[in-house]
N, C-alpha and C positions, 0 to 999 in steps of 0.2 A: 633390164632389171638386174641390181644388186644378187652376186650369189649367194653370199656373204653379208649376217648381219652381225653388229658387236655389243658388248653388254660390261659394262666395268664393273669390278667390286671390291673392297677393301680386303675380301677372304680368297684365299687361292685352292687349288686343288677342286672345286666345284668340277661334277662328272655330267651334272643336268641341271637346267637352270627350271625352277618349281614356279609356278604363277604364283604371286602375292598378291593380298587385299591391299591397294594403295589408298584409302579414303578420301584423301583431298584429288583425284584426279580419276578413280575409278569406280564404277560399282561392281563390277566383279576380276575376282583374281587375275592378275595380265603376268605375262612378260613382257617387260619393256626392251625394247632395242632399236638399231640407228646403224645405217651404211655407213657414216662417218665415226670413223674408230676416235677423232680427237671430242667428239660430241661423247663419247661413249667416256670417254677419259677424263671430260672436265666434272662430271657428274659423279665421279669415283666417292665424293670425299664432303660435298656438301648436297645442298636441296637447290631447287631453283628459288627459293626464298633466299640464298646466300649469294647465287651467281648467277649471270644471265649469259646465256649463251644467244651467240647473235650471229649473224652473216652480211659481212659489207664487201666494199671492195678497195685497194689502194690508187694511188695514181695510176698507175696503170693498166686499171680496172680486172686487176686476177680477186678473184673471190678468195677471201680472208676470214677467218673464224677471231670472233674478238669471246672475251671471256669476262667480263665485268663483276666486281667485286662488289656486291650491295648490303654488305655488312664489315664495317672493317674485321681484319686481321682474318678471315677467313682462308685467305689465302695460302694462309700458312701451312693448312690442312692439304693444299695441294705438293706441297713439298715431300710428303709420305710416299710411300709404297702404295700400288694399287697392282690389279689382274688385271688381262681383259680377254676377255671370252669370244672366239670365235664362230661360229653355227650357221647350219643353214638357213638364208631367207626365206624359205617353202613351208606355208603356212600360216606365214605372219599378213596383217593388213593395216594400212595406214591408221595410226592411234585419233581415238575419237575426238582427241584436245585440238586437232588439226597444227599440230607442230611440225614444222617441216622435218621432214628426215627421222620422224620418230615413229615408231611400228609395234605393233600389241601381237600376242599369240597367248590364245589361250589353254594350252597344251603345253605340258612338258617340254621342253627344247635340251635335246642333247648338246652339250660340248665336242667340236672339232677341233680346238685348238686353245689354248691359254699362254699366254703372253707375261709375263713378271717384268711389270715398269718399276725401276728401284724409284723414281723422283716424276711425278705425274708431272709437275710443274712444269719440269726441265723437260720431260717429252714432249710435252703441247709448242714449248717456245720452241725447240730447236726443228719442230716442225710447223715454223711460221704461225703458231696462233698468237694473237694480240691478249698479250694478260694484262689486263688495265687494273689498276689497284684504288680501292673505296676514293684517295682524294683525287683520284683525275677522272673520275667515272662519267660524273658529267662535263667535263670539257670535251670527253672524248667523246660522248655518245653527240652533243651537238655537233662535234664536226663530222660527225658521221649521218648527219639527219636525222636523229632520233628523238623523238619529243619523250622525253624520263616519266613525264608526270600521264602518260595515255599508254597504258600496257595494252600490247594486242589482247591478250588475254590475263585473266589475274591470276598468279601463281605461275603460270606457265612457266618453262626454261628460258624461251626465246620470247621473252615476253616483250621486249623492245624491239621486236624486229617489224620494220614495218612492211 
C-alpha cells in the first residue's frame, strides 16, 4: 500500500486539508485524494465535467495517463500554477464512486509536504501524460478502445475508462 497520498489545489500554503460537502459525488464531507500525484494534478484547475482522466497503455504496453479535454479551451486552465499536497495514506479508504486510485478520508488530514508546480500542463506532459485537446478527443479515445458515448460512471473523472 501507498504511503503517501496527493491532493492538488489552486491555493498554496494549506497546513490541513478540511473535509468538504462535494454534492454531485458525495453525501457527507470527504477529503478527496489519489497515490498518483499526476491524477492529483490534472484535477487542480477543472471538474471531471471538463476533463477525463483515463489509464491506457502505448505500444509497448507501459501504463499512460491520457487527460482528455471535454470542453474546449479548458485546457488552458491547466497552464496555471497549482500546489500539491503531500499526507499520509492512514486513514483514508477507497472513494465510494469506485474510481480507480481515488481515496476519501473523513477527518482532517494534516499536510506533509507541498509542492509549488509554476505550469500543471507542462508538469503532467513532461512526465509522460497524454494531454489530448477537445478536437482529437475522440480519435483518441477510439484508438484507445473507448466507447465516448457509455461513461463508466456519469460525472466521474475516469469516466471513459473501461
Amino acid at each position: 500500500m501507498d504511503t503517501h497520498y496527493y491532493h492538488g489545489s489552486k491555493v498554496g500554503g494549506i497546513k490541513v486539508l478540511e473535509p468538504r460537502l462535494y454534492k454531485q459525488v458525495t453525501d457527507r464531507p470527504v477529503v478527496f485524494a489519489t497515490a498518483d500525484k499526476n491524477y492529483a494534478l490534472a484535477m487542480i484547475h477543472a471538474s471531471g465535467a471538463e476533463l477525463a482522466v483515463s489509464y491506457g497503455s502505448d505500444a509497448n504496453g507501459k501504463r499512460v495517463m491520457f487527460v482528455d479535454e471535454l470542453k474546449p479551451d479548458v485546457l488552458r486552465e491547466l497552464e496555471q500554477p497549482g500546489h500539491l499536497y503531500a499526507f499520509s495514506a492512514e486513514g483514508f479508504e477507497p472513494s465510494s464512486e469506485d474510481l480507480e486510485g481515488e481515496y476519501v478520508s473523513y477527518v482532517s488530514v494534516p499536510i506533509i509536504e507541498e509542492t509549488y508546480i509554476p505550469n500543471v500542463r507542462q508538469a503532467l506532459e513532461a512526465d509522460g501524460v497524454q494531454v489530448v485537446d477537445y478536437d482529437h478527443v475522440l480519435d483518441s479515445m477510439k484508438s484507445r478502445g473507448k466507447d465516448h458515448g457509455k461513461p463508466k460512471q456519469e460525472h466521474a473523472v475516469d469516466r471513459f475508462q473501461r
